[in-house]
Residue, then its C-alpha position, 0 to 999 in steps of 0.5 A: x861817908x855821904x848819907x846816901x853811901x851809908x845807907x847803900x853800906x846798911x842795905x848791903x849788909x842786911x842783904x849779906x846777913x839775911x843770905x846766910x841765915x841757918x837753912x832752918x830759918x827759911x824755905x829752900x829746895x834740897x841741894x844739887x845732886x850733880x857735880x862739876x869740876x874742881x876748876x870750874x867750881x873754883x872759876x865760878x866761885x872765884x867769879x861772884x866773889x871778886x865781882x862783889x869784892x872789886x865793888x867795895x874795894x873801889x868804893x873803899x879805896x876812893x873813900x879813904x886813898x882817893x886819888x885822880x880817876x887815873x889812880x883808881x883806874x890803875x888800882x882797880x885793875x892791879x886789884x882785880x887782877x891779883x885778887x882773882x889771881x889769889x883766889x882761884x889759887x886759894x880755892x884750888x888749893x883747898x879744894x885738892x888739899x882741904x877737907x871734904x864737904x858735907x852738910x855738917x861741915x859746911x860752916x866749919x869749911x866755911x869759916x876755915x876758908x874764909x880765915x886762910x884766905x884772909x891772910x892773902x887779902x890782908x898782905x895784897x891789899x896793904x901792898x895795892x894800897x901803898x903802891x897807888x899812894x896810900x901812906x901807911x896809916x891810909x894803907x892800913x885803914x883801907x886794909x882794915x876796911x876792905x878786910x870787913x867787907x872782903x870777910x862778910x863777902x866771902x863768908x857769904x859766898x862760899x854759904x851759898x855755894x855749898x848750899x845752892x851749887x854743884x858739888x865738885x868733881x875730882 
């Protein structure tokens, strides 16, 4: 990895950790009062996810598989497609059949999110990365990788979605 990359890695890091500090930590104003739908909420989560996810999947995907532009065009958009694909599914599903929402929850749903939904991460992004020519031992690398950066992104954004968005509405 080049110094520059490195140091973009760091800083992106330092940026996801310092969103997540307890609330106690830092000055914020007290959480929405208004709802949206479940639909919604999970487009819109499903959103800034998969848009700082797709960033660190091509930067790792082109680290560790490489390949011509053709390739990582051709991976970029399976993964974007099928991540958003699972995602959404994901969080409709624990929005209907998961357990509700509330302060004292937050980090246990959070984290409960976040494990589930790794699941179906590490499945698809072994299967992307063998398909664009990864072989097994760079399928499994990037994997590895990805799920690092995915787990850190996603934490952080379901904090900042039960902290800072609407709560849902069935």
């Amino acid at each position: 990895m080049s110094p520059k990359m490195a140091r973009a890695f760091r800083l992106l890091l330092l940026a996801l950790l310092l969103a997540t500090l307890p609330a106690a930590a830092r000055a914020q104003e007290a959480p929405p009062t208004y709802g949206t739908s479940i639909w919604r909420l999970a487009a819109y989560k499903a959103i800034t996810f998969e848009t700082a996810a797709n960033i660190a999947d091509i930067t790792l995907f082109a680290l560790i598989i490489g390949g011509g532009a053709a390739t990582t065009a051709g991976y970029f958009v399976a993964n974007t497609a099928t991540a958003a694909a699972a995602y959404y599914a994901h969080e409709i599903a624990w929005n209907f059949g998961g357990p509700e929402l509330t302060d004292e929850s937050e980090t246990r749903v959070a984290v409960g999110k976040t494990i589930t939904y790794r699941v179906v991460s590490i499945a698809r992004h072994v299967a992307l990365a063998a398909a664009f020519g990864g072989t097994l031992v760079e399928s499994v690398a990037f994997m590895a990788a990805a799920q690092a950066s995915d787990i850190a992104l996603y934490y952080t954004n379901e904090v900042l979605w039960a902290r800072y968005g609407p709560r849902p509405i069935q």
